[in-house]
Every structure is written in C-alpha cells, then in structure tokens.
N, C-alpha and C positions, 0 to 999 in steps of 0.2 A: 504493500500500500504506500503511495505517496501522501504524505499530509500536509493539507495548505490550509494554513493557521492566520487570520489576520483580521484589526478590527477595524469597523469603517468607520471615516474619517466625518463625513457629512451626510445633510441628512437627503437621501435619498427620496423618499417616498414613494420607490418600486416592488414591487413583488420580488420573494425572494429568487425563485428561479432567474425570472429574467435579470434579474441584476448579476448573479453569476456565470449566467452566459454572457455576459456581458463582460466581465472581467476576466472570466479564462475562457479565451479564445480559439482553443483546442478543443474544444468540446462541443455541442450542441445545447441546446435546451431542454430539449426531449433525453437527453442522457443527465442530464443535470435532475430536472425531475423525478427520474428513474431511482438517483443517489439519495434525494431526499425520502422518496416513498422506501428505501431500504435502511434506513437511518443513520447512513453514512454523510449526515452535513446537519450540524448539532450550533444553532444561535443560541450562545451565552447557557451553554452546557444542556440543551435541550433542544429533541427534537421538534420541528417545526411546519406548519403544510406550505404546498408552493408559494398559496396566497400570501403568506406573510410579509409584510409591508416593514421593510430594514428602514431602522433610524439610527442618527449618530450615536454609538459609544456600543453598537452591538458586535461583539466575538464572534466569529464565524469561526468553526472550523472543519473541515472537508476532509474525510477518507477516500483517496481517487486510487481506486484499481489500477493493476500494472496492467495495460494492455496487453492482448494475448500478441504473439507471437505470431506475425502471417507468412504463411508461405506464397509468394507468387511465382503462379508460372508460367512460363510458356502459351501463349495464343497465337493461331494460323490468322493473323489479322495484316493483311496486307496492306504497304508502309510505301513509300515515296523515298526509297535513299538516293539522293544524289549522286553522292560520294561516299567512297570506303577503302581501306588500304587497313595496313596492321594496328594502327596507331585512333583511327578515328574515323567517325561515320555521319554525312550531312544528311539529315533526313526532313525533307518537307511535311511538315505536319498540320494535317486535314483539319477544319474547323473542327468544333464538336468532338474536339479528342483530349482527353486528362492525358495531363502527360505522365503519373506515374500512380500507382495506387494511395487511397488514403482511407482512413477509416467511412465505411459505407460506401467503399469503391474498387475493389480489390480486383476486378474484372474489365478488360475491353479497351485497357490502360496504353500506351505509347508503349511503357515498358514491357507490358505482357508481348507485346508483337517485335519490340527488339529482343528481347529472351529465344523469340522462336527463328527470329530472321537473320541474327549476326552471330558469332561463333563466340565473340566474345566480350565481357560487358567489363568497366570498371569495378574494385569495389571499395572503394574510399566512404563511398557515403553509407547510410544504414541499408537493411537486408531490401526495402523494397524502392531505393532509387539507383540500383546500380544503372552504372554508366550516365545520370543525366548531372550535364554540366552545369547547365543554366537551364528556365524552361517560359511555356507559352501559356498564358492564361489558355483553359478550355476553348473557349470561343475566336482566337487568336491563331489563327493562321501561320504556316512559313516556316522558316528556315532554323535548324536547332544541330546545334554538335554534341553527340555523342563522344564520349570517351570508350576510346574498347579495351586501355588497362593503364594501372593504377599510375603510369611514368604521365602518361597523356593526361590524364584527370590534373595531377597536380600543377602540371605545367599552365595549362588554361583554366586552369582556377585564378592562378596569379599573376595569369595576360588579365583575366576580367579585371582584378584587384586592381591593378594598375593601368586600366579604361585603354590597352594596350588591342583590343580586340574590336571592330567597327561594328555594330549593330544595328540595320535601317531598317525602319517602316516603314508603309504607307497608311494613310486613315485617310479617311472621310469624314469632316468634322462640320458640324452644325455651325451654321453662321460664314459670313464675308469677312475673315481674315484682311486687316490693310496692310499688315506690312510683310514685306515680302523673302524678308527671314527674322529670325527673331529666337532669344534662350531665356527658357524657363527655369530660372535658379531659386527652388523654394523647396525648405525640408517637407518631408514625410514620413507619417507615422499612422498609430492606430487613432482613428476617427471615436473622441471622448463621448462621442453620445451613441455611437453602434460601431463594437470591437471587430465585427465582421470586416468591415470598411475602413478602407484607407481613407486619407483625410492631409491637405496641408496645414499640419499645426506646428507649432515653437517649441512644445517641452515631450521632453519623450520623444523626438525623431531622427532622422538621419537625413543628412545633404541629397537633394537629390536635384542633377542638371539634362534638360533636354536641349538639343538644340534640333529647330524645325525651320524648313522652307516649304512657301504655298507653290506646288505646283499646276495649282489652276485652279481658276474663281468660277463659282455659278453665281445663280440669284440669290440660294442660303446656303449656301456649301461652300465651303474650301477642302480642295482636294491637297494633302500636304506628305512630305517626307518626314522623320520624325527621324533622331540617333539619339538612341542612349549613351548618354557620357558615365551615366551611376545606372544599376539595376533596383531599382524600388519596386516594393510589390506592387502591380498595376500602376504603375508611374506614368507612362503616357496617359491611360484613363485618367486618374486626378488630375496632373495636368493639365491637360487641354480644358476639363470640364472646369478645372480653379480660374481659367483665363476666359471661360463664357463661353467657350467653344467643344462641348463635348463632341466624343464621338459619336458620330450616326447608330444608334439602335443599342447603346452600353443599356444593360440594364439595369445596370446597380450606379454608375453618377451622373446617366442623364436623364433630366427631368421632361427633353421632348418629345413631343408626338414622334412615334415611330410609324412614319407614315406608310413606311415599305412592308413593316409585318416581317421583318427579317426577325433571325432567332440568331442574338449576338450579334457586337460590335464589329463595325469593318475596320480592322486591324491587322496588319497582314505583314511580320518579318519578311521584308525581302531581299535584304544584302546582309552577305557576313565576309570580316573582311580579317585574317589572322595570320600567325606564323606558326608551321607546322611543328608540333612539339619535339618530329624528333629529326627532319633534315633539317628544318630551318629556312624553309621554302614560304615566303608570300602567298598564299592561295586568300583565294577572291572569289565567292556564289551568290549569285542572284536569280532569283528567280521572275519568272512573268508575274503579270497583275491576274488577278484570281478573277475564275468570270463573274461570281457576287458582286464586286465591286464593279465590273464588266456593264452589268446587266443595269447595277441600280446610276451607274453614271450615265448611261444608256438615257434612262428616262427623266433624270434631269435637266440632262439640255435640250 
C-alpha cells in the first residue's frame, strides 16, 4: 500500500471524491470512490461517504493499492514505419491511437503493435512503454521515434533534453492569426481548478516555448507550422488556445463550435529532424499533410 497523508489547507467546499481526483491525478474518480466505499480514505481518522463536503483543517489520509503488475503484449495491428535500421524506428502514427498502454487501456496501444512488428524495443522506461521516446497525444497525428535498445533511448533522450532534436507541426487553429511568425514563451502546468488539464499558470510549472508561422489565412482559420522548443504535456493545445486561437475540434481547450463534427484536434507531427545515435548521421522525415486536414481545408475556402 502506498499512503498519502495530508491536511487541507483551505476551504474547499467540494465533495470528497471529487476533490481527490482532483488532487491525484493518476487516478480516476470512479476509482477514488471505489477507495472510499472500501475504507481505504479515512477524514480526520474516520471513514466518510463521497458526498462529504472537505473544509479547512480536515486530515485526509489515503491507502492507495500497488497496482497490479500488466503484462503487455504483442498485437497484429498494422503501423506506418517509415524508417528502421538496428538503432531506431520512424513510425507515423494514425489519429485515434494511445501511444502506449495505461490503466483502462492495456489493449490496441502503438506499443502493442511495435511489440509485434519490430524485433526489438528499448527498455529504459517501465515494463509497459518500452521503446517510446517521446509520444503523441491520442488524437495527434505523425511522426514519432522509437528507440529499438537501451544505447538509442538514452542518447535521444538527451538530444530532446537539450531541444537538440527538430519537432514540426501543422494545426488548424480557430481565428485570423496577424502576424506572421510569432513565440509563445509561457510556463505550464496542472490546470488548479481541473488536475486533468493542462493550464498556463506561474507556480507549480515548467518553461514551456513554441515557436509558430501562419502558413495561410482563411476567413476564421489560420492554417500554421508549430516546433516545439520544450515538450509540455499538450503544449501546442494550451498554447494556441492561451493566445485565443485554439485548435480546430480540441476537445478538452476549445471552447468553439466544432462545426466539422470531427473526433479530435487537427494536429499532425510532420517533421523530425535529429542525429543518429549511433553513426552520427543528420536524418531529416517529413511526412504529407493528412487528408482530414485535406478534406476540412477543402471546404473552407
């Protein structure tokens, strides 16, 4: 059991469940609930129901199960590899694909289909992200490198550390863009009123810089390139959406009409631009514009 002991600070006037999904962020609700109906989450040495309504100077404290132990395996799920050689593997990855397993998701994962389609994976990271370097939001489109063993992993780990490794986009973002390049330099962190969500706030975050150019104006659209200089979780989404211009169809930070009825944001990795871990060769992928984007620029102009 892990135990998380702590008393809060101000007065809330939320139910308890939600207020602790709210604070650990690895969890759910519905699994938080589950802890309290088992009497594993005890306010001020007593068990309590979800409804209960936390006010300042209340003890919390939490007995959180070790998670079980998953095995992931191998799935015949067929992948987009660009590239591959002994060292490392480009694989364009399909909207609507988790890039790795997580709890309530262990199945139909990126990783399950690189397990079954490359001979061989990194294992730097824990048992179920072997081989992924960096990754794509689900609904995020493009270009992603794989590590195929542990010399590779560590090496573009600390090309990214060192913003040493080129990363482009493209998005489709709501509104008329005027200027016609422009850097977004504002930290990001967990969003104080939903833990789910990212958020630009001052305490509790980390630096995070985009630099973007509009590659072409509609009537409400800017069509734009985006490069990550930092990797923030959903960083181009905060982003754009912090400067008024979210992306087309984001469902979690934008607030406009999704007039297309798309499922996910149009955000699409399409340049990677790095030094090969182990000749030390320049390699440079890009891939085409996706026909979603295709389709829905189609009927804007």
């Amino acid at each position: 059991m892990e135990l998380i002991d702590f008393t809060v600070e101000k007065d809330e006037n939320v139910r308890l469940d939600y207020y602790l999904a709210q604070r650990i962020d690895r969890v759910s609700r519905t699994y938080i609930q589950n802890l309290i109906k088992k009497g594993l989450v005890l306010v001020n040495q007593k068990a309590e129901k979800p409804r209960y309504l936390i006010k300042k100077g209340d003890h919390i404290s939490i007995s959180l199960p070790k998670p079980k132990e998953i095995e992931v395996l191998p799935e015949d799920i067929p992948i987009d590899i660009v590239y591959q050689d002994d060292d490392i593997a480009i694989i364009n990855k399909k909207q609507d694909m988790v890039v790795h397993p997580a709890p309530g998701n262990y199945e139909g994962t990126l990783v399950n289909a690189l397990l079954f389609n490359l001979d061989s994976l990194s294992s730097v990271n824990d048992p179920i992200r072997p081989g992924i370097v960096h990754r794509l939001d689900k609904d995020t489109s493009g270009l992603l490198i794989v590590a195929k063993n542990n010399h590779a992993h560590n090496f573009l780990v600390n090309e990214l550390k060192e913003r040493k490794i080129i990363r482009q986009y493209l998005a489709l973002v709501h509104g008329v863009i005027k200027k016609d390049k422009g850097i977004i330099d504002l930290p990001i962190g967990r969003d104080p009123k939903n833990r789910k969500r990212m958020a630009v706030v001052y305490e509790n975050s980390k630096n995070a810089l985009t630099k973007f150019k509009v590659l072409k104006r509609f009537a409400n659209y800017s069509l734009v390139e985006a490069q990550l200089e930092t990797g923030r979780t959903h960083q181009l989404r905060v982003h754009f959406a912090h400067i008024g211009h979210p992306i087309v169809a984001d469902p979690v930070y934008s607030r406009r009409k999704n007039r297309f009825n798309l499922k996910g944001q149009l955000l699409h990795a399409k340049k990677l631009c790095f030094i090969h871990p182990s000749t030390g060769e320049y390699l440079e992928f890009e891939t085409e514009m996706p026909n979603r984007f295709k389709k829905i620029l189609k009927k804007i102009k």
